[in-house]
C-alpha positions as CSV (number, residue, x, y, z in Angstrom):
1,X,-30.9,31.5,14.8
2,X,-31.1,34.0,12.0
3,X,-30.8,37.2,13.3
4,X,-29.6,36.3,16.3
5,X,-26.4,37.7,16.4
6,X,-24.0,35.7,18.8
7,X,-20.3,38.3,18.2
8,X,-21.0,40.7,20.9
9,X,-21.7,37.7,23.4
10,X,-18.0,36.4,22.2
11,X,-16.4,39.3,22.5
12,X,-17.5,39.8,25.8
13,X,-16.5,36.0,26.3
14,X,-12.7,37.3,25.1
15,X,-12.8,40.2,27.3
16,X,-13.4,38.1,30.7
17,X,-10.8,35.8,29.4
18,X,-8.3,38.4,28.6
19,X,-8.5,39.6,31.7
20,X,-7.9,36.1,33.3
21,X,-5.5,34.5,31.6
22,X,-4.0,32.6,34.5
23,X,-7.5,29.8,34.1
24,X,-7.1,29.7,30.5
25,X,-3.3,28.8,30.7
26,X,-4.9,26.3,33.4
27,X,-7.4,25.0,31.1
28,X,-5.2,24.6,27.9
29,X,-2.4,23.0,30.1
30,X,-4.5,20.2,31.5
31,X,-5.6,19.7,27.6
32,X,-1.9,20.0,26.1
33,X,-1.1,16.6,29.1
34,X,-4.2,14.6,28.0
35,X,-3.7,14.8,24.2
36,X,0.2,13.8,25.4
37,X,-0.9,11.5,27.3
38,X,-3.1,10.1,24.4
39,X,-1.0,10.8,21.4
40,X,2.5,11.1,22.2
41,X,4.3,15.0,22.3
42,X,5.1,15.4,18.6
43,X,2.3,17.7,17.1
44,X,3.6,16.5,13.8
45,X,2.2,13.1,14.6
46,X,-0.9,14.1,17.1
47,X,-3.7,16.0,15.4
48,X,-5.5,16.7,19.2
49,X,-1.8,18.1,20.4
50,X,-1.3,20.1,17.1
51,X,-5.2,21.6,17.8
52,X,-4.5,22.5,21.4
53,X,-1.5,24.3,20.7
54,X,-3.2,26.4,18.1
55,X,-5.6,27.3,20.5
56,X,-3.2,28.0,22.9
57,X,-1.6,30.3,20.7
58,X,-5.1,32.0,19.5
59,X,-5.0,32.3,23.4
60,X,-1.7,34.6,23.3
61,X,-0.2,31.8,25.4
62,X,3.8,32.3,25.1
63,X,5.6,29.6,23.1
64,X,8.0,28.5,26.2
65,X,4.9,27.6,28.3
66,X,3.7,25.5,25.7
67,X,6.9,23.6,25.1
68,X,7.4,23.1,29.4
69,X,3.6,21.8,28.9
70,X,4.6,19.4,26.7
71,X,7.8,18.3,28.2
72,X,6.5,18.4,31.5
73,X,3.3,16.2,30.6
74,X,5.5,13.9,28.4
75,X,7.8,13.0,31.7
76,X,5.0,12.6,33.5
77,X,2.3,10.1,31.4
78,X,1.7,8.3,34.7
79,X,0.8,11.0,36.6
80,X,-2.0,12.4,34.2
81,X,-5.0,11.5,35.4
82,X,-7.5,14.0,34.3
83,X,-10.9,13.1,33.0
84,X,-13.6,14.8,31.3
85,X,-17.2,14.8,32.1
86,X,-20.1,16.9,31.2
87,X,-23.1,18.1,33.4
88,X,-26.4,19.5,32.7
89,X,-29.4,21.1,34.7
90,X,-31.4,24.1,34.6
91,X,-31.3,27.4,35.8
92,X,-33.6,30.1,36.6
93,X,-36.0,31.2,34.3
94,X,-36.0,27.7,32.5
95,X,-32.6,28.0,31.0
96,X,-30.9,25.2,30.2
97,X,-27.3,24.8,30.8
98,X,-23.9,22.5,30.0
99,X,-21.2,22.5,31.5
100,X,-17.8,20.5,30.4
101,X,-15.2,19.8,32.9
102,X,-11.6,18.5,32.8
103,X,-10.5,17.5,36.3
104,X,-8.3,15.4,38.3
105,X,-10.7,15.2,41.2
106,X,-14.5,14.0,40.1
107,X,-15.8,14.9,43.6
108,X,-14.5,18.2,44.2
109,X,-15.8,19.3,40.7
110,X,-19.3,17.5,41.2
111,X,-19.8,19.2,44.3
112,X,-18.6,22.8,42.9
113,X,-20.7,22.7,40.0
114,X,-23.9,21.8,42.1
115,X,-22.9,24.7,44.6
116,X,-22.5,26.8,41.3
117,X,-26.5,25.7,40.3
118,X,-28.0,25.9,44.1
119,X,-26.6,29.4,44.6
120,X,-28.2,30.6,41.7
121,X,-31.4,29.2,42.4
122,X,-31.1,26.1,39.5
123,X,-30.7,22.8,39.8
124,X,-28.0,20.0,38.3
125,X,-30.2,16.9,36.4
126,X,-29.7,13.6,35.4
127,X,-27.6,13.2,31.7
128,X,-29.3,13.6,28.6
129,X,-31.8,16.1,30.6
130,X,-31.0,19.6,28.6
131,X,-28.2,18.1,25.8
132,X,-31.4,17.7,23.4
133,X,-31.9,21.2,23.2
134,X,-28.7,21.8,21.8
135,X,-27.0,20.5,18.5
136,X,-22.9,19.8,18.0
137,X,-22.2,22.1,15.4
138,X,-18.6,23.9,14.2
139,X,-19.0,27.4,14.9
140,X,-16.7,29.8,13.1
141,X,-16.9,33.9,13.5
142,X,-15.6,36.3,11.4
143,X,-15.5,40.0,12.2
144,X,-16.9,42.0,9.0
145,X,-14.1,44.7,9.8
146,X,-11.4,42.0,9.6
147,X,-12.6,40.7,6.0
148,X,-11.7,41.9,2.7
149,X,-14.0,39.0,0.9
150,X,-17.9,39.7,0.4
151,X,-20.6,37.5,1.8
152,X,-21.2,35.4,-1.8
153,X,-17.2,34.8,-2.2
154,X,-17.0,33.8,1.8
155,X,-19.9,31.5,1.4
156,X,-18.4,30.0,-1.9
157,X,-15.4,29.5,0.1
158,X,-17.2,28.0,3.3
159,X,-19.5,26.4,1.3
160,X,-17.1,24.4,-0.9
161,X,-15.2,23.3,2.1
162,X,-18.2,21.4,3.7
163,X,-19.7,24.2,5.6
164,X,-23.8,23.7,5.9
165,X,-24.5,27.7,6.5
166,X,-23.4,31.0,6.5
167,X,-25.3,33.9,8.3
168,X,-24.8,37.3,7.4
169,X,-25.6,39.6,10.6
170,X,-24.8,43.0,11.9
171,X,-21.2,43.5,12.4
172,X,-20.0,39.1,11.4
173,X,-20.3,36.4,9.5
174,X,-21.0,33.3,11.0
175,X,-20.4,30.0,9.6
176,X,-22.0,26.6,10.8
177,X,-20.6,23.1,10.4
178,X,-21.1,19.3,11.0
179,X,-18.6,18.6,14.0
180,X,-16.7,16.2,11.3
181,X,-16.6,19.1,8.5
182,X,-15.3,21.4,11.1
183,X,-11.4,21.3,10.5
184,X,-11.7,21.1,6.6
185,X,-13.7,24.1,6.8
186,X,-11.4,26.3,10.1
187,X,-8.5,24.9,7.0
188,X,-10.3,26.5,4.1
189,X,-10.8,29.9,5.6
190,X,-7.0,29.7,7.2
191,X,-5.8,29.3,3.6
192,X,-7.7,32.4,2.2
193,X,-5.6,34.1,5.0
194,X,-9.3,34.8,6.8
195,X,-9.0,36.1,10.3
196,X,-11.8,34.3,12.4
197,X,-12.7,35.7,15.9
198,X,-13.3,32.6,17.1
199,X,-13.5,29.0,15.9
200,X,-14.5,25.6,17.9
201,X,-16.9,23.0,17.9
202,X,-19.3,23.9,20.2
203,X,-23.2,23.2,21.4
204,X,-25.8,25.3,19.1
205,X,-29.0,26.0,21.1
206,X,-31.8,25.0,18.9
207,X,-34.3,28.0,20.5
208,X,-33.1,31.0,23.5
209,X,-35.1,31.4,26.4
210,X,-35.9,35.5,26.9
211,X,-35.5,36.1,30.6
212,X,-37.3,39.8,31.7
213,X,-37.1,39.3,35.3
214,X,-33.9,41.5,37.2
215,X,-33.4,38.8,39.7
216,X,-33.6,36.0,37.9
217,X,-31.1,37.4,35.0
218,X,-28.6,38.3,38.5
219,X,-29.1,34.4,39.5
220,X,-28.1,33.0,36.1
221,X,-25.1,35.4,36.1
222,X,-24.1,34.2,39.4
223,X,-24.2,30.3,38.6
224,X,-22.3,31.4,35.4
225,X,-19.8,33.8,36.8
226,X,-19.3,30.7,39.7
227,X,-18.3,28.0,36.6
228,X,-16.4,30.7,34.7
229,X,-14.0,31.2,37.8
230,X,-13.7,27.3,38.4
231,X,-10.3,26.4,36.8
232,X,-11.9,22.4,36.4
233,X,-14.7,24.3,34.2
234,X,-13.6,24.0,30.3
235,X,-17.0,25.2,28.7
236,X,-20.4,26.4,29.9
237,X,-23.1,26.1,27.1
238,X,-26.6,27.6,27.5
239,X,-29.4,29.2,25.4
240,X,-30.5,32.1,27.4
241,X,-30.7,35.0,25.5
242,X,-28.9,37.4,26.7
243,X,-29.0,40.6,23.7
């Protein structure tokens, strides 16, 4: 991956959500009931509650909407019945491609992902079929105009904490983790008073797939652009490369 800068991609990520905030309010209040639902409503004493309402505030989501989140889910524990599950195929072009879902209706979402894949010429597989390509990894990004520190003292710092690299590129830093050394490390660079552009566990590609082709790049757009407007769609992974 060295070299392969990933902050522009995010950025551009940030920008699409920016400018729909209404699906990630969605997103983050379906998470904010199931950790409630697993862990009770006091952040204090539910680490999955306390992280989704730090991402809901890295989100700009206003404080009263997180609190009526958590009321509301907390009155209603027996009507929570969302679920997760994870789906993986290929698109044009060869790329592979994960998507995670959070949904109260297992059928609607199974059909609109597979509609998301056929109309862009790919195809949903069987589990297991693409997730090999990728590795779980904590992912933290740190915009170079944001931070004071130089890349040795932000690597001591990173490093110390757990984290297994650091890679210097144009315009970031970017730090990779073990999913388990994740939060010791996000906790570290918090502490320095580090401003991170973007911080989650997430799945790494090992290699990216080059795509030339005009059409082909316009149908794996459209199967993205499809899951990105899908409010049951929490994360699309993939390793085209799209710089």
């Amino acid at each position: 991956m060295s070299g392969h800068s990933k902050f522009a991609n995010i950025k551009h990520k940030k920008e699409k959500n920016d400018a729909a905030k209404g699906k990630i309010f969605t997103i983050i209040g379906r998470e904010i009931a199931v950790a409630v639902k697993e862990g009770g409503a006091d952040p204090n004493n539910n680490f999955k509650l306390a992280k989704v309402i730090a991402k809901a505030k890295a989100n700009n989501m206003p404080n009263e909407t997180i609190e009526r989140g958590i009321k509301k889910a907390a009155g209603d524990l027996g009507n929570v019945n969302y679920q997760y599950n994870t789906y993986e195929g290929y698109g044009p072009g060869g790329i592979a491609i994960i998507v995670d879902t959070l949904t109260d209706n297992l059928n609607r979402t199974a059909a609109n992902v597979r509609s998301a894949f056929t109309k862009g010429n790919g195809s949903i597989g069987t589990p297991g079929c693409v997730s090999f390509m990728f590795d779980k990894k904590g992912q933290i990004i740190i915009d170079k105009e944001d931070c004071d520190l130089s890349a040795d003292d932000l690597m001591m710092i990173a490093l110390d904490a757990g984290a297994d690299d650091i890679k210097e590129e144009e315009d970031s830093f970017e730090i990779l983790t073990a999913e388990e050394d994740f939060d010791a490390v996000e906790k570290a660079l918090k502490d320095e008073g580090i401003p991170m552009v973007s911080a989650e566990v997430t799945m790494i590609p090992q290699n990216y797939v080059k795509v030339t082709d005009e059409t082909t790049m316009k149908q794996i757009n459209r199967i993205l652009d499809i899951l990105d407007d899908d409010d049951d769609v929490q994360n699309v992974y993939h390793n085209w490369d799209e710089d």
